[in-house]
N, C-alpha and C positions, 0 to 999 in steps of 0.2 A: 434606467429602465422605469417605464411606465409600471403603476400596481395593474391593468389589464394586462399589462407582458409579459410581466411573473405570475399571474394564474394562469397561462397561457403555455407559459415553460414549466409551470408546477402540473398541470392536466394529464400528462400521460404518467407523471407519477403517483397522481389519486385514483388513475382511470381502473385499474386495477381492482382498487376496494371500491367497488359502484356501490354495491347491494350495502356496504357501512353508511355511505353516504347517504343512498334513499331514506334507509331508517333513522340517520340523526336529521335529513328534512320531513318526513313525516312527526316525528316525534317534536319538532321545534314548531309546525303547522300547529298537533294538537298543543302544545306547552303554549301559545301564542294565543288560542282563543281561552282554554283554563285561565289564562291571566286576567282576562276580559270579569270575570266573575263577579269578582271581589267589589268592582262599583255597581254592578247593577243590584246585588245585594246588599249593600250599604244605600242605594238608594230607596230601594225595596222598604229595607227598615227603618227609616228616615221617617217617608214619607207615614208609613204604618204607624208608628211610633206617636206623630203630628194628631193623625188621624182620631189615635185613642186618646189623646190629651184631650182635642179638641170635643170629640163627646165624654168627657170625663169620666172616661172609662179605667177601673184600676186595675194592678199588677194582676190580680187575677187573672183578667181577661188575656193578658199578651203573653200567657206561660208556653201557647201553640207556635207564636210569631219567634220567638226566644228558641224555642226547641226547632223549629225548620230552620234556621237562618245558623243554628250551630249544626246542624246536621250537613246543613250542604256547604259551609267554609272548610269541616271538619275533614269530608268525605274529598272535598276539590285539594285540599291541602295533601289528602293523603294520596290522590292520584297524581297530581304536580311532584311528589315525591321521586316516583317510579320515573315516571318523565326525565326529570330532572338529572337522577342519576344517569337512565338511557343516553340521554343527552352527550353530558360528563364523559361516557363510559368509553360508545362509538366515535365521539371528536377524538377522545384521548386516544382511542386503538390505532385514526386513522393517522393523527399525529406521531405514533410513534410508527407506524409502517412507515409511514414517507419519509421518516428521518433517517433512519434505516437503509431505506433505498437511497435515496438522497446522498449519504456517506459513503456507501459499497461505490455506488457509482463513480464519486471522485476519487475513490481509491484505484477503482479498475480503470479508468480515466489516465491518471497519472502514470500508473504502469506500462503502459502502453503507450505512455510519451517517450521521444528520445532523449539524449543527453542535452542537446541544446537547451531545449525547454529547462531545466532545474541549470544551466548557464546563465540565464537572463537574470540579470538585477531586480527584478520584480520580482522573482520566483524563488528566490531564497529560503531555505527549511523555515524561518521562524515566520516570513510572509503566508507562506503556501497554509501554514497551519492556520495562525489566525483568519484566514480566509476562508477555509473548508468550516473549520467551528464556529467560529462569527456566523456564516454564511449559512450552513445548515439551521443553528442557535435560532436565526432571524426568522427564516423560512419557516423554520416551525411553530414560530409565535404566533406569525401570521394564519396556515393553517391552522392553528388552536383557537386565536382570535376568531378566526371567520368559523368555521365549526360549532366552537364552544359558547366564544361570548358574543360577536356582532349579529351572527346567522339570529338567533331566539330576540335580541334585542329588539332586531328592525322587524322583527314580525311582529311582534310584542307593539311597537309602535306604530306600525301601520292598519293595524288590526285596530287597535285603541282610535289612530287616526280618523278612521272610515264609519266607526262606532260615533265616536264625536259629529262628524257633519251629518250621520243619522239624524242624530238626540238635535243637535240645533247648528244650522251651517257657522253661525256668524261665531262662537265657541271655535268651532272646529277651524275656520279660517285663520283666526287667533292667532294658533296652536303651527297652523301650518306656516306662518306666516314668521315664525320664530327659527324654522329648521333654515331658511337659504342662510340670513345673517350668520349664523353659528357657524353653517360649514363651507360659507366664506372667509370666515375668518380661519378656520383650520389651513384652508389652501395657502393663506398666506403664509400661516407658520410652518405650514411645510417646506413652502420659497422661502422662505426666508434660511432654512436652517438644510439646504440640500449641498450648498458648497462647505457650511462649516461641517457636516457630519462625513463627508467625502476627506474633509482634511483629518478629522479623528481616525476615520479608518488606516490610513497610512501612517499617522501617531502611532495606535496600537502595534501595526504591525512592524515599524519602528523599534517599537520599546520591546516587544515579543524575538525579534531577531536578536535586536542586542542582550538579551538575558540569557539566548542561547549562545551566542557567540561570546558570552564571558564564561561560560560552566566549561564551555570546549575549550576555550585557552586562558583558562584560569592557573596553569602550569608559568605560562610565560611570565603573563600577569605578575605573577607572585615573587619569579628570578628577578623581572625590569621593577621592580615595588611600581611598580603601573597603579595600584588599585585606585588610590587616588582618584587619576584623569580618569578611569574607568568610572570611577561613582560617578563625577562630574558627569561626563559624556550622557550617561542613564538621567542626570540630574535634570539636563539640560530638556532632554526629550520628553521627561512625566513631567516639568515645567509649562512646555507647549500644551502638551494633553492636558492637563489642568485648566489652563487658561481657556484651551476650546471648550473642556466640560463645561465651565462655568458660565460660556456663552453662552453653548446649547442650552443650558438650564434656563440664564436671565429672561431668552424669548421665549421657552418653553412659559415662566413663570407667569408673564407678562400677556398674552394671548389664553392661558389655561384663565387668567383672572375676568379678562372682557368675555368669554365666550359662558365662564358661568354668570357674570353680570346680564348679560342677555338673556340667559335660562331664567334666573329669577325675574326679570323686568316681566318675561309670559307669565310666570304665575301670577303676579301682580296683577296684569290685565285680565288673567282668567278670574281671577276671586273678585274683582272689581264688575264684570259684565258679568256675571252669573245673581253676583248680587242685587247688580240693577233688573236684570233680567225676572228677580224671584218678589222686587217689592213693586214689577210691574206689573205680575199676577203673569207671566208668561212660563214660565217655570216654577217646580215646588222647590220648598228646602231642600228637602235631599237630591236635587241634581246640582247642588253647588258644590258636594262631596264626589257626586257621581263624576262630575270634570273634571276636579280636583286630581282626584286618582286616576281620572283615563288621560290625563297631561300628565300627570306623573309618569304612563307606561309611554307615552309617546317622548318625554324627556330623558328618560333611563340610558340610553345609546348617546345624549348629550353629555351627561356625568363622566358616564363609563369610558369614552372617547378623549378624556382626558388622559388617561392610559394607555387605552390602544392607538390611538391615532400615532402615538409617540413612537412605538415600538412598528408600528407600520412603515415608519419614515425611516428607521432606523432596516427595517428588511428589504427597502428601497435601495438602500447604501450597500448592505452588504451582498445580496442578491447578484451586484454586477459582478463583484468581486469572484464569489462563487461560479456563478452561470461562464466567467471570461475561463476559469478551469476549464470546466464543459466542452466551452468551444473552441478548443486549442487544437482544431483535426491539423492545423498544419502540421503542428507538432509531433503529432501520430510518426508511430517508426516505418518505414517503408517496407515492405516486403515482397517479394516472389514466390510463384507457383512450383519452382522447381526444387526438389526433396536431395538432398546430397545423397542419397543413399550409399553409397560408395567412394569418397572424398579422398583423392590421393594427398591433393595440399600443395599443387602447384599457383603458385601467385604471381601474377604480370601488372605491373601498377607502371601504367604509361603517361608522363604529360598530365601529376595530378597538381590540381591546386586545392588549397584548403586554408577556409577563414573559419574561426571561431564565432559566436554569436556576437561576443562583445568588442568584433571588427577588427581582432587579433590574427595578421595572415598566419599562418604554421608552415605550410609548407608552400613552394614556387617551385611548378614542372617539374616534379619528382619524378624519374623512371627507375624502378629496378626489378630482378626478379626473385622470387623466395622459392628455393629450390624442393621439388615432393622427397621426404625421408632424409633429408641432412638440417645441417642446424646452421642459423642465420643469425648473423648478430650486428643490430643497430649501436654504433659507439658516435659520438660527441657530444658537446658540451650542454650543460643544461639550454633547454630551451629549444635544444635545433631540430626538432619537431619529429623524435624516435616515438614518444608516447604516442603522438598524435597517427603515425602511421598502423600502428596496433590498432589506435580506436577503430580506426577506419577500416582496418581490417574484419573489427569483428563488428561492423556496423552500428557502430555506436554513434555515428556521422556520417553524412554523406559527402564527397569531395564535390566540389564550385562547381570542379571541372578535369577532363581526363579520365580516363579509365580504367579499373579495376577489376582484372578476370581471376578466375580460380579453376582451375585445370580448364581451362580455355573459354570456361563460360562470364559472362558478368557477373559480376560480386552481387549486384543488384538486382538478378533474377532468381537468386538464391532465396526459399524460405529461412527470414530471419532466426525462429527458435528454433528448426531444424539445421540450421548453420553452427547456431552457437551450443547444440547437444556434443556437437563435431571439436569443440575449441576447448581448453582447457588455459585458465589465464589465471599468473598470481600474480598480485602487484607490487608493490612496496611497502606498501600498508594495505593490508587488507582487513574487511568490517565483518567485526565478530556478533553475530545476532546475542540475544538476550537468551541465554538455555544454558543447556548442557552441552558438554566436551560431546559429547556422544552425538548430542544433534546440529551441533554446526559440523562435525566431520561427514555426518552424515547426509548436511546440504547437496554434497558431489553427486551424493545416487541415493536416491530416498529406498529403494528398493533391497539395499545391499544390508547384510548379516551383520551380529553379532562382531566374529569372525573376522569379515572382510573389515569391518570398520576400523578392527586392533591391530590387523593386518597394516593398516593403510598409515594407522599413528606409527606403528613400526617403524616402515618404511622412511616418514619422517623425522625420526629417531624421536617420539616423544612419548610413543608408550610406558617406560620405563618411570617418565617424571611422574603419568599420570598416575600409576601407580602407588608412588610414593601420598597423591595426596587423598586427605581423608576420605571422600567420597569418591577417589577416582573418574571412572566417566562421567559419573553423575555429578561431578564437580561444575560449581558456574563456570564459563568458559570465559567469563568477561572478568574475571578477577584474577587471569594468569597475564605473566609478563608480557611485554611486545613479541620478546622472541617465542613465547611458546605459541602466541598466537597464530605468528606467522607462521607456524609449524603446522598449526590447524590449518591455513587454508594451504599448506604443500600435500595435509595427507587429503584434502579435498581433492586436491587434484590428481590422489594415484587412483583416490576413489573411482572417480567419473572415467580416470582412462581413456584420454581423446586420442584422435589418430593427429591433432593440431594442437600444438601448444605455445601459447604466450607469454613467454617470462620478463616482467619489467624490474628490477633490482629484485630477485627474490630472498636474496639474505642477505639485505643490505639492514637490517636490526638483528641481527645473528652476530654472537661471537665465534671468532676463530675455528674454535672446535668443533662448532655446529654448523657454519657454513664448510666444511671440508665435509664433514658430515653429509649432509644435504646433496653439497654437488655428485657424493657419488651416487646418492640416489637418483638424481636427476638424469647423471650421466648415464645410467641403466635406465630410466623410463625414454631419454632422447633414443634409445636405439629404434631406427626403422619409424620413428616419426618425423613431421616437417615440426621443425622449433625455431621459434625465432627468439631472444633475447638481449634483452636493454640490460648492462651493467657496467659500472664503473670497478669491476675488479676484472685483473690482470687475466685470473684463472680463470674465470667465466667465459673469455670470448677466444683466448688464443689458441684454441683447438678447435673455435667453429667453423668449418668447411668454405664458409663466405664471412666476408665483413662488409657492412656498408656505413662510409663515414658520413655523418650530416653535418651541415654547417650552419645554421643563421637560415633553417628551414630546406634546405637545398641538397642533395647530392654530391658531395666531392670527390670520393673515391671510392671504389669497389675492389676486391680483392682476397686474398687471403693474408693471416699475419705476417708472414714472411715477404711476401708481395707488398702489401702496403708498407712494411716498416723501411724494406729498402728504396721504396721513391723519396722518402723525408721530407714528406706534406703535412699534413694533418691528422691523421694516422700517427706518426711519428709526434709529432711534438705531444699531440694526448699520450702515448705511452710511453714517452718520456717524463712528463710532467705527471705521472704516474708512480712510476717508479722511482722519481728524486721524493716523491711525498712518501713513498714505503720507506723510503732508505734503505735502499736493493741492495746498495754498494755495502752499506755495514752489514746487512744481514746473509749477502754472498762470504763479506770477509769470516763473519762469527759461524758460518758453515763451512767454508773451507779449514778453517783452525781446528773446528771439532773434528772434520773427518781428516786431518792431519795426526792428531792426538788419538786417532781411533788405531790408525797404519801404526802411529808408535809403539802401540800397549800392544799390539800385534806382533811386532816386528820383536 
């Protein structure tokens, strides 16, 4: 992106603060002629000074000249003050509103992307971050730069400029004749350093993923003694970034040294012609100070541009990163006008196909149907696209192709968050926010009691732990075990109370007593709703009303468990190969013994 592209996509985010804006260009007009002062009063007393020499006139006489020339430095210093701060004050107000908005924005952005979008290899938690911070970070340098520090400079400069080819063109041509050189040579260093700062960007965010992707499985890590290759891997990448830094720098170095060599060569030229100029009798002494200082205000954005110009290039790079956030409407989640108000939970999915973003097929011409008020259970082997059909269901994707109805209507003319008010879904791992027991159970229904909430851990069977610990609800919820988690998002979901529910392994991190637990709770909230669920346990599915077996994305069989298990397809061989991993047959034998030994003691 061009710098006019990005003041152009940054406009509707200043357009807001107008009346900040006026007041730091009013205040940078006045702060830009005050600057102006300081030579014509140096020349002022220069020349005066001369004067009194010249009629050998003594200190007596110049105690008037002495006293005006501190009164009005004194008085210009002290309104440059106020200025100054003004300046400061409004840049920095309008710089941190726009950051502000700037951030909300990629937040509410993101939100309201689908799941594809956080699929794509680009778009990975550690990428997405260093882009939104980098990205904002940069933007607002920029508006602080142009605000704070380049806005007063180049007034400051061009004020000074227009002053100089007043006082004597050939001066002032000098002076102008130094600015092309200089920020010709910036252009280069900007070319020069736009594909290495484009490879740093994707360094950082490189090195930013991998530091998150070792905290998240730094469990494994530690089992496989991986750390090692892990340091390497990290080694290998701050190696790269190193090596760019150290470019960026060398031409940074190299270009910051010619462009102040060419600042000084103008001053040289200016104290060279001013002084030819003064012993030609065409100028006094005191306008060799008076240049002096007004090439100084017009050189000040050459000094200072050794910084900003850096970090300008640097908002250039990040900016896209950012702005390509922004512009991700494809991404945008789809939705329809129509309000489920009434949702029985009939599902007809005809002839669907389904790719992944990262060219992954899932499913090929699926048909089946999910019945309103009984319970529906996806079974095969990893992979064979059970998950994928839920996503789909609750729009989390959209299918290639084929159709998706919900009591006879399109899946896809349903309003999206008034669909999923309707759905209740708990995963296999489910993400426990950062708070309390109390406000992630509370996620289900922000609305609900006291009461209803202890009700709901009840129901889960884990009021009783919560209890036990010292803080109770008010306990962090993110320091309780897998399984009590999981229990958090089972009482979320008595919470919410959907007339739809999605169950994909829900106590597949539960032991024994708590998944028996659980399923009877579940078994009482499935009454009278449409349930669908994904599990690899026996008891989970052999009382659901339907089965439908998936294969390698596909469709195989449909049926019930007595139905499926006597064709001896696929159906059959998973619960079979089931039951030889329970070891049914020892634990049928050690239950028949016991209730043989029962009839004895009886008998």
């Amino acid at each position: 992106m061009s710098l006019w592209q990005i003041i152009q996509r940054l406009l509707p985010f200043v357009r807001p603060y107008r009346p900040l804006v006026i007041a730091t260009l009013l205040l940078t007009l006045v702060g830009s002629l005050a600057a102006q002062v300081n030579p014509f009063v140096l020349r002022y007393t220069v020349d005066t000074v001369q004067g009194l020499l010249d009629r050998r006139q003594a200190l007596a006489d110049g105690w008037n000249l002495l006293a005006w020339v501190s009164g009005i430095l004194l008085g210009k210093e002290i309104i440059n003050t106020f200025i100054t701060f003004g300046q400061k004050y409004y840049g920095e107000k309008i710089r941190i509103n726009v950051s502000s908005t700037l951030s909300q924005t990629a937040v509410s952005k993101i939100l309201s992307y689908e799941l594809g979008f956080f699929s794509d290899e680009g778009n990975q938690t550690g990428k997405l971050q260093t882009r939104i911070d980098r990205g904002v970070e940069s933007l607002m340098k920029l508006v602080q730069n142009f605000f704070i520090d380049i806005l007063p400079l180049f007034a400051n400069a061009i004020v000074a400029l227009v002053v100089m080819f007043v006082a004597n063109k050939w001066v002032g041509l000098v002076a102008l004749a130094i600015l092309p050189v200089y920020f010709w040579l910036s252009f280069r260093q900007a070319d020069r350093l736009q594909g290495v700062r484009r490879g740093l960007q994707k360094l950082r965010e490189e090195k930013n993923h991998g530091i998150i992707s070792i905290i998240d499985s730094i469990v494994v890590i530690k089992s496989f003694v991986r750390e090692a290759f892990e340091a390497n891997k990290q080694a290998d990448t701050q190696a790269k970034l190193v090596n760019a830094q150290l470019v960026t720098r060398k031409t940074n170095f190299r270009y910051d040294g010619l462009k102040t060599f060419v600042e000084q060569i103008g001053v040289v030229v200016i104290i060279v012609l001013t002084a030819y100029l003064v012993l030609d009798r065409q100028i006094s002494i005191g306008a060799i100070m008076f240049h002096i200082l007004l090439f100084n205000n017009v050189s000040a954005p050459i000094r200072q541009l050794h910084r900003i110009y850096d970090e300008m290039n640097e908002a250039l790079t990040y900016s896209e990163g950012f702005f390509a956030i922004l512009d991700a409407d494809a991404a945008i989640e789809e939705t329809g006008p129509l309000q489920p108000a009434d949702v029985r939970g009939t599902f007809d999915i005809c002839n669907v196909d389904f790719t992944y973003p990262s060219g992954t097929q899932a499913l090929h011409d699926v048909c089946l149907t999910i019945e309103e008020g009984k319970t529906t259970a996806l079974v095969g082997l990893s992979g064979a696209g059970k998950s994928t059909i839920i996503n789909l269901l609750c729009k989390f994707y959209a299918p290639d192709s084929g159709q998706m109805l919900l009591d006879g209507r399109p899946l896809a003319d349903y309003d999206t968050h008034a669909l999923r008010q309707r759905i209740g879904l708990v995963l296999q791992k489910n993400h426990i926010f950062k708070g309390t027991i109390e406000e992630n159970i509370r996620y289900g229904d922000f609305t609900s009691t006291q009461a209803q909430i202890e009700a709901a851990a009840k129901q889960a069977y884990l009021h009783d732990q919560i209890l036990d610990l010292p803080r109770q609800y008010q306990s962090d919820a993110q320091q309780l075990s897998g399984g009590q988690q999981q229990r958090i998002a089972i009482a979320r979901l008595f919470l919410k109370n959907p007339p739809i529910i999605f169950l994909d392994e829900p106590t597949a991190s539960l032991d024994a007593i708590a998944t028996e637990q659980i399923k009877n709770s579940l078994d009482a909230i499935k009454q009278g709703r449409t349930v669908v669920i994904i599990s690899h346990s026996l008891a989970q599915i052999v009382d659901s009303d339907c089965i439908h077996v998936m294969k390698k994305g596909r469709l195989v069989e449909s049926g019930t468990h007595d139905e499926l298990y006597a064709r001896h397809g696929t159906y059959r061989e998973i619960f079979d190969a089931s039951a030889r991993s329970l070891n049914i047959e020892k634990l049928a034998k050690t239950m028949a013994d016991d209730g043989d030994e029962v009839l004895d003691t009886a008998s």
